[in-house]
C-alpha positions in Angstrom: 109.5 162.4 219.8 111.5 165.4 218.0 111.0 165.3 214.2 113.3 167.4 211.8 111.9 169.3 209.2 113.0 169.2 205.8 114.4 172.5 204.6 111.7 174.3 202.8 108.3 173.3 204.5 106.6 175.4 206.9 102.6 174.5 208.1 99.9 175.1 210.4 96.5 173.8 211.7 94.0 176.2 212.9 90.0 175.9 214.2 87.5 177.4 211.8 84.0 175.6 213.1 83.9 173.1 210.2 82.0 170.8 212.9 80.0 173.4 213.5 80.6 176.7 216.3 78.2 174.8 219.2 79.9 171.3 218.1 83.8 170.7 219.6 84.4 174.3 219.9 87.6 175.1 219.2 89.0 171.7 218.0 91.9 172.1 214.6 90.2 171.4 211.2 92.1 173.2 208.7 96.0 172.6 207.3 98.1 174.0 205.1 101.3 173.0 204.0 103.8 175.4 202.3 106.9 175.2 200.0 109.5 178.0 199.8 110.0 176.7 196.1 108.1 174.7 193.4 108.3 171.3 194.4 107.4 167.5 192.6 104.0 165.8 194.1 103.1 162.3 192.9 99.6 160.9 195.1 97.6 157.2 195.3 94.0 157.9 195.7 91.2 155.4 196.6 89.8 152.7 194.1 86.5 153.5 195.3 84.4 154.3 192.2 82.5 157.0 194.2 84.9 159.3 195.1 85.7 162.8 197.0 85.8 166.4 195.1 89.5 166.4 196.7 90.2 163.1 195.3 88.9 164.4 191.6 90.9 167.3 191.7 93.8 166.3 193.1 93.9 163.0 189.9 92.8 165.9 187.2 96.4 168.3 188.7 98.8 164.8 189.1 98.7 163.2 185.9 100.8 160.4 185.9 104.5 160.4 184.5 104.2 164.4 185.1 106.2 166.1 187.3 104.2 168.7 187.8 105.8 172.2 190.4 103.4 172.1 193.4 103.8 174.7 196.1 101.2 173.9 199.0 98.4 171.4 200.4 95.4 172.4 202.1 93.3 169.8 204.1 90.4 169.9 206.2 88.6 167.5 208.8 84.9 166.9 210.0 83.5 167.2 206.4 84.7 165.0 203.6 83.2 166.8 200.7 82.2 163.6 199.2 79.4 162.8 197.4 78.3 166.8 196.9 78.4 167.2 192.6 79.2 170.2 190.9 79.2 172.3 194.2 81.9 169.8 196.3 83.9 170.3 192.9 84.0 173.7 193.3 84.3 174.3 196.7 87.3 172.0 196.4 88.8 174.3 193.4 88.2 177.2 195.9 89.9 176.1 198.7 93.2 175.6 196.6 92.6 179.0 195.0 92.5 180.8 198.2 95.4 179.5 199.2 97.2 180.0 196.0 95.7 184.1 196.6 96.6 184.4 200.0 100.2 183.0 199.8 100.9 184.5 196.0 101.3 181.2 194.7 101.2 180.2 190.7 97.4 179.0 190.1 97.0 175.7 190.0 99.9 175.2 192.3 98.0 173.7 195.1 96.4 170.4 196.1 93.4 169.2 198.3 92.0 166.6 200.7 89.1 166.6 203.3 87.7 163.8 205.3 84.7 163.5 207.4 81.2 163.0 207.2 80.1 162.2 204.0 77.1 163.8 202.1 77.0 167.0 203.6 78.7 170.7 201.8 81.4 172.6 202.9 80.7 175.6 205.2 82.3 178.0 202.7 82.6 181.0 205.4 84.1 178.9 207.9 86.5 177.3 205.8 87.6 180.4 204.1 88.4 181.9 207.3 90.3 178.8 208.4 92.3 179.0 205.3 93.3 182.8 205.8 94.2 182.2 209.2 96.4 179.4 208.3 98.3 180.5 205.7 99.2 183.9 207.6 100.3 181.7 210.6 103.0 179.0 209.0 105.8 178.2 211.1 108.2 175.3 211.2 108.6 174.3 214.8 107.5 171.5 216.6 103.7 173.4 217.4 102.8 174.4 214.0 103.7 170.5 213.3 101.8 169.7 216.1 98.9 171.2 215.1 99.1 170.5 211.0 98.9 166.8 212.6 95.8 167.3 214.4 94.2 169.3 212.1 93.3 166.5 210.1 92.2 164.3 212.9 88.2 162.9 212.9 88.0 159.9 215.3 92.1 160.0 215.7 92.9 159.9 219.6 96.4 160.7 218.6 98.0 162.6 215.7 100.4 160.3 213.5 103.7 161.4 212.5 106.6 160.2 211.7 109.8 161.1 210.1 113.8 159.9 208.8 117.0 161.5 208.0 118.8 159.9 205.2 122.5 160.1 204.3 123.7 160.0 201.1 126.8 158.8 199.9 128.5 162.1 200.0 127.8 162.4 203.8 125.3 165.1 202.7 121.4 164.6 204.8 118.2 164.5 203.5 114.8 164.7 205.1 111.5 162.9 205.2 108.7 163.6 206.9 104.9 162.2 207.5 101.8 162.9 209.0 98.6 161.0 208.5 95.0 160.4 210.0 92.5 157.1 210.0 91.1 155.4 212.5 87.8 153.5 210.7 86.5 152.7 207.2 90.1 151.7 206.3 90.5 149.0 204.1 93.6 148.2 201.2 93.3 150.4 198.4 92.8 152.6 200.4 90.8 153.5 203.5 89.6 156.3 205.2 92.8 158.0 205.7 94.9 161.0 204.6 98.4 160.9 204.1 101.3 163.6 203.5 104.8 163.2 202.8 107.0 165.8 202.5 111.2 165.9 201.2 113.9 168.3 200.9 115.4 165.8 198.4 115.9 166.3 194.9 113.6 163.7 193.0 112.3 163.8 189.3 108.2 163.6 189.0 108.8 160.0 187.6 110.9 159.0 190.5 108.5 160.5 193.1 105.2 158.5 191.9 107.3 155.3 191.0 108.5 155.8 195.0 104.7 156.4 196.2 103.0 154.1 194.2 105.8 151.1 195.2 105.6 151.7 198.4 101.7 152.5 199.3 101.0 149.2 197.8 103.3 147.5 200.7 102.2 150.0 203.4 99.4 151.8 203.1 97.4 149.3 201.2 98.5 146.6 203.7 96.1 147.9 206.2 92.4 146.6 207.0 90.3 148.4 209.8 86.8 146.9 209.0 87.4 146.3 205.0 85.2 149.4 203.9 87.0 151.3 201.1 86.3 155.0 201.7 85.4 157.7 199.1 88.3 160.4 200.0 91.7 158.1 200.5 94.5 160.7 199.5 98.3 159.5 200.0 100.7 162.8 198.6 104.4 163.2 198.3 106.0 166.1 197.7 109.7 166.9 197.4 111.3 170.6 196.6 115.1 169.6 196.2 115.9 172.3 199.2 118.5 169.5 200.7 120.4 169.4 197.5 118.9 171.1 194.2 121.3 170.6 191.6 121.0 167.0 191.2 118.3 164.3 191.2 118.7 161.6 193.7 120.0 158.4 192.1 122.3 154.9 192.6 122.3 154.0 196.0 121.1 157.4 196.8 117.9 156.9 195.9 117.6 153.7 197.1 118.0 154.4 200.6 115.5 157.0 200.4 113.2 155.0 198.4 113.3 152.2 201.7 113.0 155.7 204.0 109.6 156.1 202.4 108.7 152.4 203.2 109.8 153.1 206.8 107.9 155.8 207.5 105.0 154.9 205.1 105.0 151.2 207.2 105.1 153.2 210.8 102.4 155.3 209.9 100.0 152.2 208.8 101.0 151.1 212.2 99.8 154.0 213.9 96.5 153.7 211.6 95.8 150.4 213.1 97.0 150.8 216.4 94.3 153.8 217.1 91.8 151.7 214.8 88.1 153.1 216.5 87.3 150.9 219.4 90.7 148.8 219.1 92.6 146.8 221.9 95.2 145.1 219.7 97.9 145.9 216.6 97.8 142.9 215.0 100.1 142.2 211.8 98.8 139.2 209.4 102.3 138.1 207.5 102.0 135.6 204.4 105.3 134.0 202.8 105.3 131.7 200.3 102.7 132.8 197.9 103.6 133.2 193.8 103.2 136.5 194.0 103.0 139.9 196.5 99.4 140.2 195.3 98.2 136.7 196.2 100.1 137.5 199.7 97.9 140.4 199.9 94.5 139.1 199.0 95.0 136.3 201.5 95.9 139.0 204.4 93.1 141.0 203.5 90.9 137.8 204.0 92.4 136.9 206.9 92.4 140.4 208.2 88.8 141.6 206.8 87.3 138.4 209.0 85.1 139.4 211.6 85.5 135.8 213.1 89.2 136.3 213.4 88.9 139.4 214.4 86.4 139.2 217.5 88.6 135.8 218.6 91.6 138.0 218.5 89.4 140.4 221.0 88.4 137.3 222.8 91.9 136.5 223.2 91.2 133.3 221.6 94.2 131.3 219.9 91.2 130.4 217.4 93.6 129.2 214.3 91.0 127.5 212.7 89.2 130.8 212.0 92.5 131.8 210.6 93.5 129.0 208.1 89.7 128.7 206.7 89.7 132.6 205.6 93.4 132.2 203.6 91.2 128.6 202.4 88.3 130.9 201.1 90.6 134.1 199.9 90.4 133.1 196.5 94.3 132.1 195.9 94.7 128.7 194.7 97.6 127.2 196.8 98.4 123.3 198.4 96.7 123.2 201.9 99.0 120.6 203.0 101.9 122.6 203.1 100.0 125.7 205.6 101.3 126.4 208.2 100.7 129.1 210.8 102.1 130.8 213.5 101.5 133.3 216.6 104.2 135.9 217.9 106.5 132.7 217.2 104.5 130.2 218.3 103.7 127.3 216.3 99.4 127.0 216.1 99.4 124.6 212.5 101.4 122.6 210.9 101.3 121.2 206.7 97.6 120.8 207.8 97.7 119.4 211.3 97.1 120.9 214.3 100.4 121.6 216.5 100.7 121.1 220.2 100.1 124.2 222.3 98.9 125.4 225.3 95.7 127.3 224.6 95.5 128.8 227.9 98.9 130.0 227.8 98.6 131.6 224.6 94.9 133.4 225.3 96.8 134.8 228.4 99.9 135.9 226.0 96.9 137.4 223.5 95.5 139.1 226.2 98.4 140.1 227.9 100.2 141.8 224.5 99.1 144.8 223.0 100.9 144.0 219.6 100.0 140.3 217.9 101.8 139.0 214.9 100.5 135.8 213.1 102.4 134.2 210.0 101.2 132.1 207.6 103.6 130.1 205.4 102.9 128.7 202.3 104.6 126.9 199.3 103.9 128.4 196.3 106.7 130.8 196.0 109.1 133.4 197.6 106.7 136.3 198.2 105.2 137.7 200.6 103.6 140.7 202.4 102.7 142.5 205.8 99.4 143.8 206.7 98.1 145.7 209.7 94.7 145.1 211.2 93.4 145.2 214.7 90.5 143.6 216.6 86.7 143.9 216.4 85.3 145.3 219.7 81.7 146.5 221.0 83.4 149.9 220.9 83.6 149.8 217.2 80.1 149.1 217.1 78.9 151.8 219.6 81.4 154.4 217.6 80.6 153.8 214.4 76.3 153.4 214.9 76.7 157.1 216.9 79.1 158.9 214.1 76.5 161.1 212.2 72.7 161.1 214.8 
């Protein structure tokens, strides 16, 4: 697919070694991301109280209700500069000071993410040579996108981008545009993932983290690999104003951009889930009829965050009961009576009673479909929510106990 870029942004992902120079030789671990002008940046971070260095400098430079002028991101992968004291701080500080040097950007202009393996420090050299050759290659094609994208890929088998053109109301275009990584210890608020969205639209600082933080909590928080909350989640947007400078989005205007966000915030979830480590199914969890968006969410994560459900969905195993008992034991007070549940349509339960189905059929539909949707319907109110998941497979397993020996 051909994405447009928004006026302004140019970026690149290069190899430095970061997994070390006898270890994927060759493979992308470094991006940068560059404004032509001083642009807004609101981010979400993870609620995990042990966090990244990235993570802790990137909250101290976005204060919230700031619109702070950002310029640049740097990123890198296969080390997630977590859990490393004073020195991960500082080696996090440098990276964004050599690429405030080597671009002759205002200091303090940057910001900064990693993921990897946790525990371990930076290698200094290799990243500072990654980060000069970067930020001397920028371009803003479809390769230097291409390779931004991979840069930050760990256990990704696919980059993840995806992008929109808005129109305003007077006929004049705007552009949106988002690349992120995460394929295990991904779990609401956040996971192990990286995200970047960058705008040529004009938007105030307040308008930018009202848009992120409105939107992550339906998107990005609505996605559940294996319920482990990582120590590095970084979500950023940034927008210059290139598209239209004089005037801050507004009415309508910044409506439809605001939903443009959810779009491509959603898809990119999507793509989390869908290249989840060891995964053979996207699976959505939906929940209507709760009191509120949060109690919708809590009961997804429940449902979702079950490895019973989630090994029957593997099993192809129209196992509703597995289902209904983890939205039972979510913690959401609602009537029982009134549950009902469905699959890709299908009716499984009904106010508490079993419905009739074919269980054959449907296992040969699960098996058969790469994408699985289950609703749950309850009676409590008019909210509701979305959440991606995927199965639970023995790949997982042999993935995730080989990462790090």
């Amino acid at each position: 697919m051909t994405h447009r870029i928004p006026l302004g942004w140019s970026f690149n992902g290069v190899p430095c070694g970061i997994r070390g120079a006898s270890l994927e030789l060759g493979r992308l671990d470094v991006a940068v991301w560059l404004s032509d002008r001083p642009a807004v940046a609101a981010g979400v971070f993870t609620q995990n109280l042990v966090f990244a260095a990235p993570v802790a400098l990137c909250r101290k430079r976005l204060p919230q209700g700031q619109g702070t002028p950002f310029r640049a991101v740097v990123a890198s992968s296969g080390n997630a500069n977590a859990c490393t004291g004073e020195r991960g701080f500082a080696d996090a500080l440098e990276m964004t000071h050599l690429v405030e040097k080597t671009l002759g950007l205002e200091p303090g202009s940057a910001l900064v993410a990693s993921t990897g393996v946790i525990g371990r420090f930076l290698p200094m050299e290799e990243v500072r040579s990654g980060i000069q050759k970067a930020c001397t290659t920028l371009g803003q094609d479809s390769t230097h996108l291409d390779n931004a994208s991979r840069a930050i890929m760990t256990t990704d088998t696919v980059p993840k981008v995806s992008s929109r053109t808005v129109r305003l109301a007077d006929g004049a275009t705007v552009v949106l545009l988002g690349m992120a990584k995460g394929a295990a210890m991904i779990a609401p608020d956040m996971a192990t993932m990286l995200g970047f969205l960058f705008t040529d639209a004009p938007l105030s600082g307040t308008q930018a983290i009202e848009i992120l933080s409105t939107n992550a909590k339906r998107t990005f928080n609505c996605l559940s690999i294996d319920g482990h909350t990582s120590t590095n989640d970084t979500v950023l947007l940034l927008a210059n104003g290139a598209a239209r400078p004089v005037q801050h989005l507004e009415g309508s205007d910044l409506e439809v951009f605001a939903q443009a966000v959810h779009d491509v915030s959603a898809e990119l979830a999507g793509m989390i889930a869908s290249d989840a480590e060891g995964a053979t199914k996207l699976v959505y969890v939906e929940v209507f009829g709760t009191k509120t968006e949060g109690d919708a969410r809590i009961i997804a994560r429940a449902i979702a965050n079950s490895t019973l459900v989630k090994t029957a969905i593997y099993g192809a195993d129209p196992n509703w009961g597995r289902i209904v008992s983890a939205a039972g034991y979510a913690g959401v007070p609602f009537d029982a009576s009134k549950l009902s549940l469905w699959m890709d349509g299908h009716l499984l339960y009904e106010e508490s009673s079993p419905a009739p189905f074919d269980p054959v059929a449907m296992s040969d539909h699960m098996r058969t479909n790469k994408i699985i949707v289950f609703r749950l319907q309850l009676a409590e109110g008019d909210k509701g929510c979305r959440l991606a998941t995927c199965d639970l497979t023995p790949e997982y397993v042999r993935l995730n106990s080989d990462y790090t020996t």
